[in-house]
N, CA, C and O of each residue as an XYZ file, in Angstrom:
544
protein
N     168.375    194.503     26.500
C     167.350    193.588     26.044
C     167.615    193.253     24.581
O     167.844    194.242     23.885
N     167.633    192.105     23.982
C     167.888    191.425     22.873
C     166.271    190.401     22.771
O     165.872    189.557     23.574
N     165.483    190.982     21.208
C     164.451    190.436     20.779
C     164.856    190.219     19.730
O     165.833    190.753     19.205
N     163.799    188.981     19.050
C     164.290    187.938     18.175
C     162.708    188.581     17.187
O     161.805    189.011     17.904
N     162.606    188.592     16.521
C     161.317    188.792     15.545
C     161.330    187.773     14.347
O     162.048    188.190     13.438
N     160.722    186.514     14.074
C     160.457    185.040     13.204
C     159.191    186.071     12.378
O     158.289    186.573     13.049
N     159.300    186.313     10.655
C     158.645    186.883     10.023
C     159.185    186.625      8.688
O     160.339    186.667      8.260
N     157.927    186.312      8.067
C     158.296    185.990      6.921
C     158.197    187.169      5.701
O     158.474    187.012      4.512
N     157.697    188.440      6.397
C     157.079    189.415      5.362
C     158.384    190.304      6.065
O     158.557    190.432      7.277
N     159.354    190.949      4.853
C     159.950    191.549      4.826
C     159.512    193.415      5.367
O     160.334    194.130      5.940
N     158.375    193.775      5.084
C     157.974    194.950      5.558
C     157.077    195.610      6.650
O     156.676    196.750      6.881
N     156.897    193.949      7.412
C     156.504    193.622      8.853
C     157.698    194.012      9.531
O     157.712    195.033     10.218
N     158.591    193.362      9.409
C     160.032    193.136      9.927
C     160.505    193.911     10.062
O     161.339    193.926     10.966
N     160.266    195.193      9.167
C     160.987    196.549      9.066
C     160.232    197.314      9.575
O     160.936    198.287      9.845
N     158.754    197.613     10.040
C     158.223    198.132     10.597
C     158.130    197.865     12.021
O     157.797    198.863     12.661
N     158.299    196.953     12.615
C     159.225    196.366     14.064
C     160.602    196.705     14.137
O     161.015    197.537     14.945
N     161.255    196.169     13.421
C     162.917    197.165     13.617
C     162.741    198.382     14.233
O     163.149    198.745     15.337
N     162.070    198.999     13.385
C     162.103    200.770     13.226
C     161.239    200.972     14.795
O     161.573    202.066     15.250
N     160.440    200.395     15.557
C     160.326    200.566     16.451
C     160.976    200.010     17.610
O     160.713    200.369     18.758
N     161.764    199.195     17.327
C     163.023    198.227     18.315
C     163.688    199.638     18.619
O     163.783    200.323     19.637
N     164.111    199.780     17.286
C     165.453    200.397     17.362
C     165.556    202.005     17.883
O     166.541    202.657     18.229
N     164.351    202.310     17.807
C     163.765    204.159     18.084
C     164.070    203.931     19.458
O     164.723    204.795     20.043
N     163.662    202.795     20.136
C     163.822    202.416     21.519
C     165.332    202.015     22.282
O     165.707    201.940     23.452
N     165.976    201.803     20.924
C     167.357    200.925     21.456
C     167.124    199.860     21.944
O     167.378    199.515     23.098
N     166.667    199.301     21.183
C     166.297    197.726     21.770
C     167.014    197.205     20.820
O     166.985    197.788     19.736
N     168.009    195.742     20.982
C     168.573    195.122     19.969
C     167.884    194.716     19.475
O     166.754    194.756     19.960
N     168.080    194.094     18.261
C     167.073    193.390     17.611
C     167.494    192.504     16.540
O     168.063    193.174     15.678
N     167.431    190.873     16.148
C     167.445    190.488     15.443
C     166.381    189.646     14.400
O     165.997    188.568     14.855
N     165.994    189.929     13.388
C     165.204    188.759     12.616
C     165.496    187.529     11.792
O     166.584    187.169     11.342
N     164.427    187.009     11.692
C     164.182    186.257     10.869
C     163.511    185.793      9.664
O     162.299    186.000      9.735
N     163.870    185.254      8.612
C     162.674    185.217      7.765
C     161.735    183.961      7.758
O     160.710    183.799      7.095
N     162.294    183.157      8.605
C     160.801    182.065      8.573
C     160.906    181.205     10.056
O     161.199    181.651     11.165
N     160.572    179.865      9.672
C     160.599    179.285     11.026
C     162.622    178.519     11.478
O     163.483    178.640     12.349
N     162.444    177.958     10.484
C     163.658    177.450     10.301
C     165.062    178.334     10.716
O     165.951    177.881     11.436
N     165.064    179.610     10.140
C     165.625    180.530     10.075
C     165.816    181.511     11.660
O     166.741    182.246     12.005
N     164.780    181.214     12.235
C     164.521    181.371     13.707
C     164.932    180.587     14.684
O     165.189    180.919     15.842
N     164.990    179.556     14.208
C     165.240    178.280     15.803
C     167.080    178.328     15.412
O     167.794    177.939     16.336
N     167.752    178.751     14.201
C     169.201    178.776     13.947
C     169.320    179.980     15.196
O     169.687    179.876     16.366
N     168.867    181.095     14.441
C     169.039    181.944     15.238
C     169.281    181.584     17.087
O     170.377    181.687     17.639
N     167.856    181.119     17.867
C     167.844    180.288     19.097
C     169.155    179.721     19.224
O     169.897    179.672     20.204
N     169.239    179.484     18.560
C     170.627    178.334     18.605
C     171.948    179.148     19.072
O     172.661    179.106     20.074
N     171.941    179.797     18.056
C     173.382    180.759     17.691
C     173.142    182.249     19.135
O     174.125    182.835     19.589
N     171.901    182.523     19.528
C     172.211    183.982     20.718
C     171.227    183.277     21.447
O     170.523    182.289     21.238
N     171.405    184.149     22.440
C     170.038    184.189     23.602
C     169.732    185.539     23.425
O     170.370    186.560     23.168
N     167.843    185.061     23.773
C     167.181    186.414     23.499
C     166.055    186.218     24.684
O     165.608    185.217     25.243
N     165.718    188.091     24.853
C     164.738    187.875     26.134
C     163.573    187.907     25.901
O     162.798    187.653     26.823
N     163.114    188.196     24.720
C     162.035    187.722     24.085
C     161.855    187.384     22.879
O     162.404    188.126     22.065
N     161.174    186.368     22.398
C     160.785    186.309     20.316
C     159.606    186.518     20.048
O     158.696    185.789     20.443
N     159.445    187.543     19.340
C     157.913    187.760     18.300
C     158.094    186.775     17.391
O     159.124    186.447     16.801
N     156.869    186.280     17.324
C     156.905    185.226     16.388
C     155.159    184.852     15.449
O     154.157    184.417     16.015
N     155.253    185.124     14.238
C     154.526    185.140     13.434
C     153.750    183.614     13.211
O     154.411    182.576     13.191
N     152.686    183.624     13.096
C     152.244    181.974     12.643
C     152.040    181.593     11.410
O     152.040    180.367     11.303
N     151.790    182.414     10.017
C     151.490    182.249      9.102
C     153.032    181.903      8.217
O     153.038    182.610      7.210
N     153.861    181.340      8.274
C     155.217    181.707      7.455
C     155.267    180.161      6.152
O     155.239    179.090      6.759
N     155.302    180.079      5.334
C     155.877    178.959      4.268
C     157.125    178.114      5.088
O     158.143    178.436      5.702
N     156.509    176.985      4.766
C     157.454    175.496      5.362
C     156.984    175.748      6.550
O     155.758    175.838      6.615
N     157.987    175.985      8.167
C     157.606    175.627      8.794
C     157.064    177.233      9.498
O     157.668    178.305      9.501
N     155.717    176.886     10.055
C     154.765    177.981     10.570
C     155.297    178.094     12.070
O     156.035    177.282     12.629
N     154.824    179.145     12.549
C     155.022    180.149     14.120
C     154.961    178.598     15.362
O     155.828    178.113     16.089
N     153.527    178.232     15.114
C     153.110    176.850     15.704
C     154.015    175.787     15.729
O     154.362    175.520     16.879
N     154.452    175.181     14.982
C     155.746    174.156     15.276
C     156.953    174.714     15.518
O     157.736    173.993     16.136
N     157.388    175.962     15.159
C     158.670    176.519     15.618
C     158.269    177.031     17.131
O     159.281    177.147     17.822
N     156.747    177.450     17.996
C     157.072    177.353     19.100
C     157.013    175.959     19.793
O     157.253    175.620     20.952
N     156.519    175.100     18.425
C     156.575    173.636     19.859
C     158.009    173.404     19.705
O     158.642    173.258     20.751
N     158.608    173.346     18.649
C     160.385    173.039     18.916
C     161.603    174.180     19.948
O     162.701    173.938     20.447
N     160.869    175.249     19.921
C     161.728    175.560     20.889
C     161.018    175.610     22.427
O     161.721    176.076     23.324
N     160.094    175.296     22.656
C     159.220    174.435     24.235
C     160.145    173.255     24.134
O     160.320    172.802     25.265
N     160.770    172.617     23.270
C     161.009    171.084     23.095
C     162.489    170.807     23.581
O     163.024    169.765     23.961
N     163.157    172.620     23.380
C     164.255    172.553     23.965
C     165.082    171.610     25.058
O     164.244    171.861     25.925
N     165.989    170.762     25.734
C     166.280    170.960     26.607
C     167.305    171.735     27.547
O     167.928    171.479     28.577
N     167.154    172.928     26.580
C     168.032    173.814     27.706
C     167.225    175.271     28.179
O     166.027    175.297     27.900
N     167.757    176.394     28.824
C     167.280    177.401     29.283
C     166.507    178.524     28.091
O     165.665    179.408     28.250
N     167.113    178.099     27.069
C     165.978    178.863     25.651
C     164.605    178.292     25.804
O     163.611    178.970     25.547
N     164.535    177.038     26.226
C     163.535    176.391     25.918
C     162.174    177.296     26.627
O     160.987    177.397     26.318
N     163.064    177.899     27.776
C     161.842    179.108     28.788
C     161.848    180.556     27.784
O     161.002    181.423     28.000
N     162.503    180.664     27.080
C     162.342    182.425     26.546
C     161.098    182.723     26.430
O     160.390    181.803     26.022
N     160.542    183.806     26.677
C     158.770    184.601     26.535
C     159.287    184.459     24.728
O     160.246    184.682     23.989
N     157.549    183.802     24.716
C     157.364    184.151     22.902
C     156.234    184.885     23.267
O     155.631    184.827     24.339
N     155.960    185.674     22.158
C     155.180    186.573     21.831
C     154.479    186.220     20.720
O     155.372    186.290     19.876
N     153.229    185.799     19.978
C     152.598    185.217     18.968
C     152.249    187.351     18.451
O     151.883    188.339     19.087
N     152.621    187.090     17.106
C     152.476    188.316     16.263
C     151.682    188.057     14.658
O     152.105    187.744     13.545
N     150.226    188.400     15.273
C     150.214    187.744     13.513
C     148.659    188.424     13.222
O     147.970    189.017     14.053
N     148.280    188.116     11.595
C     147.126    189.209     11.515
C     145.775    188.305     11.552
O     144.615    188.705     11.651
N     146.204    187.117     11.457
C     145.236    186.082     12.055
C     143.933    186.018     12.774
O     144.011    185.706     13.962
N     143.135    186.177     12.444
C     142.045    186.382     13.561
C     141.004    185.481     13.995
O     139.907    185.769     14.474
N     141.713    183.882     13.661
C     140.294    183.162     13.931
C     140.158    182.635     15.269
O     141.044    182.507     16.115
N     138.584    182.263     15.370
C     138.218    182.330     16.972
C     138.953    181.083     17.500
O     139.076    180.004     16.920
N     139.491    181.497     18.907
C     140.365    180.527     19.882
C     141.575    180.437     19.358
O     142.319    179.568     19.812
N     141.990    181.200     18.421
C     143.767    181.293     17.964
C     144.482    181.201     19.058
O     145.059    180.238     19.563
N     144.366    182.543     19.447
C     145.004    182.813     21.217
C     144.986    181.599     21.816
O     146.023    181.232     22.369
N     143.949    180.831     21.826
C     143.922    179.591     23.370
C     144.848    178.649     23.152
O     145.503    178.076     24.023
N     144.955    178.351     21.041
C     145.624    177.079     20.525
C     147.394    177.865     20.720
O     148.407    177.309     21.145
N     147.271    178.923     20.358
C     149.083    179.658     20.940
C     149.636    179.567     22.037
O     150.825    179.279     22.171
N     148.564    179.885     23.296
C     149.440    179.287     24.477
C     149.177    178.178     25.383
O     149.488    177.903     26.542
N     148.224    177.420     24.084
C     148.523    175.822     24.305
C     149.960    175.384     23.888
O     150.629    174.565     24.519
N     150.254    175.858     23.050
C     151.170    175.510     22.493
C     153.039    176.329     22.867
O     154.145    176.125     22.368
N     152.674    177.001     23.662
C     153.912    177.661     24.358
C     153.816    179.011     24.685
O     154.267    179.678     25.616
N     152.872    179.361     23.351
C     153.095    181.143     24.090
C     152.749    181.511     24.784
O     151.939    181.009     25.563
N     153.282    182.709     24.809
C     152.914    183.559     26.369
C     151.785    184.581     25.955
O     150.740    184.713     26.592
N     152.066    185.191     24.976
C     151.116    186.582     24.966
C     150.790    186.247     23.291
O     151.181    185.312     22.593
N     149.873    187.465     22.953
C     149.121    186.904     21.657
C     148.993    188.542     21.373
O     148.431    189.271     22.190
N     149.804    189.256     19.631
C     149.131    190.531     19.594
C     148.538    190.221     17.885
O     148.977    189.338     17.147
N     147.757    190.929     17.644
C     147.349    191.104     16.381
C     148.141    191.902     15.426
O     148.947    192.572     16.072
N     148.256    192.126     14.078
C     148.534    192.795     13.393
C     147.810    193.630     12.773
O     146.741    193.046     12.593
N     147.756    194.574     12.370
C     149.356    195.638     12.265
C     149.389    196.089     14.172
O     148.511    196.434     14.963
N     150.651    195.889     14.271
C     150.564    195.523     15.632
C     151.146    197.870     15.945
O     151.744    198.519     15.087
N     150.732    198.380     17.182
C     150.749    199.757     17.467
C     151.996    199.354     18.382
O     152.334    198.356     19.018
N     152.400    200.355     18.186
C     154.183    200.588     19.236
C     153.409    200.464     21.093
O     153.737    199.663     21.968
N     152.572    201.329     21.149
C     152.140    201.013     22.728
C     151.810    199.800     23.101
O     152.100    199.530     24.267
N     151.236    198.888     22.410
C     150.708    197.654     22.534
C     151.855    196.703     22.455
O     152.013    195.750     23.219
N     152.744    197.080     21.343
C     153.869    196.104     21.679
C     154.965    196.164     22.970
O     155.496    195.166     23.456
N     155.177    197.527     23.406
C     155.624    197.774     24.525
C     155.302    197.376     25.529
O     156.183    197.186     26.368
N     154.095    197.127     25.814
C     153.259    197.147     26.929
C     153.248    195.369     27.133
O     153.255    194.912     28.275
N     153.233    194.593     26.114
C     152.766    193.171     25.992
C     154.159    192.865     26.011
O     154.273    191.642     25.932
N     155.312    193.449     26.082
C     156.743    193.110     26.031
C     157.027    193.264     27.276
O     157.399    192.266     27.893
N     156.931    194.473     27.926
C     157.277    194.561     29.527
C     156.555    193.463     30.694
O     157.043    193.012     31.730
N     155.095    193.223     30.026
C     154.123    192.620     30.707
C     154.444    191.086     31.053
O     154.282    190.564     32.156
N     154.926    190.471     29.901
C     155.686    189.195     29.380
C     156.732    188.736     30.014
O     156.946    187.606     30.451
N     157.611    190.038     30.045
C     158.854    189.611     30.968
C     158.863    189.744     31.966
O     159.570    188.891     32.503
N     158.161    190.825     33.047
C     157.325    190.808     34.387
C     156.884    189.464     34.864
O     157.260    189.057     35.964
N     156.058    188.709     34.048
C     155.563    187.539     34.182
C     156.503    186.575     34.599
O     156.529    186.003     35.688
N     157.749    186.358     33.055
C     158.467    185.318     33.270
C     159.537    185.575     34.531
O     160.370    184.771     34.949
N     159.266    186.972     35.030
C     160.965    186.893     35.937
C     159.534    186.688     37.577
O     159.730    186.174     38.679
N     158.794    187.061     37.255
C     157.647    186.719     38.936
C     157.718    185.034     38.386
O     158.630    184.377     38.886
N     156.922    184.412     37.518
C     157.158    182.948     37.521
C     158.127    182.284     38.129
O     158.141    181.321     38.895
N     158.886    182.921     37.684
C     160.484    182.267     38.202
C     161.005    182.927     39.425
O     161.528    181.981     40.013
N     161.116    183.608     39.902
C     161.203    183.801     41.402
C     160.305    182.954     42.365
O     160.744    182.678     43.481
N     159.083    182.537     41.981
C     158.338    181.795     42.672
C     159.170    180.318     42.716
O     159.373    179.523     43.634
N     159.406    180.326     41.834
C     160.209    178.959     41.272
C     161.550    178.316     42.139
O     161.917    177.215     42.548
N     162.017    179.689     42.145
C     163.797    179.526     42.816
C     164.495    179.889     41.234
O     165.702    180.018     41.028
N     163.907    179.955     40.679
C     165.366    180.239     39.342
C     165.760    181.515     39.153
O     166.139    182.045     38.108
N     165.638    182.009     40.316
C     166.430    183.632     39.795
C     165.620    184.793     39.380
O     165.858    185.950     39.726
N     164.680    184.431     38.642
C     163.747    185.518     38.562
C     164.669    186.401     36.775
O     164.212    187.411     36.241
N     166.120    185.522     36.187
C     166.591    186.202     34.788
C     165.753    185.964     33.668
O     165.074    184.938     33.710
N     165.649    186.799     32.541
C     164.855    186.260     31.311
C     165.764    185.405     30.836
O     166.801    185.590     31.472
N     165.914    184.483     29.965
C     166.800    183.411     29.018
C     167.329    184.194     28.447
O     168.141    183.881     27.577
């Protein structure tokens, strides 16, 4: 499994690593929006945490540009990660592409759990579908 983490706070980023990696989970980041959709570009990943609050371009237009995709990234599970709490956030996130929604400071069980749950989802979606049932 290869996750993508879009964060603009350097000691967010490192406090996700450190639980990627306890797990052996690959892991690459990012520091903003821009910096994230290169990334998209350059690997495939089976899921991206992705922050909404970042300078220039925010979580919100970097998930409508990669929904905007036209290729098989364009399906990757995002994960909205942020400390955000205003009412109907969640509804406007997966209006807008995401899949799952966690708060910050986000707990290792909760991210586990909303990570397995996510990709469960996208590989049943897609078996219903005919596409195989692979993450992107």
């Amino acid at each position: 499994m290869k996750i993508l983490f879009v964060e603009d706070d350097a000691m967010n980023r490192r406090v996700v690593k450190e639980m990627l990696t306890a797990a052996n989970i690959e892991f690459d980041e990012a520091e903003d929006g821009p910096a994230g959709l290169k990334k998209i570009d350059e690997e495939v990943y089976d899921v991206i945490l992705m922050d909404l609050r970042m300078p220039g371009m925010d979580g919100m237009e970097a998930i409508r540009r990669i929904r905007a995709r036209d290729d098989e990234k364009a399906r990757t599970p995002i994960i909205v990660v942020t400390a955000d709490t205003a009412l109907n956030l969640r509804g406007q996130c997966l209006e807008q592409g995401a899949d799952e929604f966690l708060i910050k400071p986000v707990e290792v069980r909760a991210l586990f759990e909303t990570i397995a749950f996510t990709i469960a989802k996208h590989k049943k979606a897609r078996s219903r579908t005919g596409d195989g049932g692979e993450a992107a």
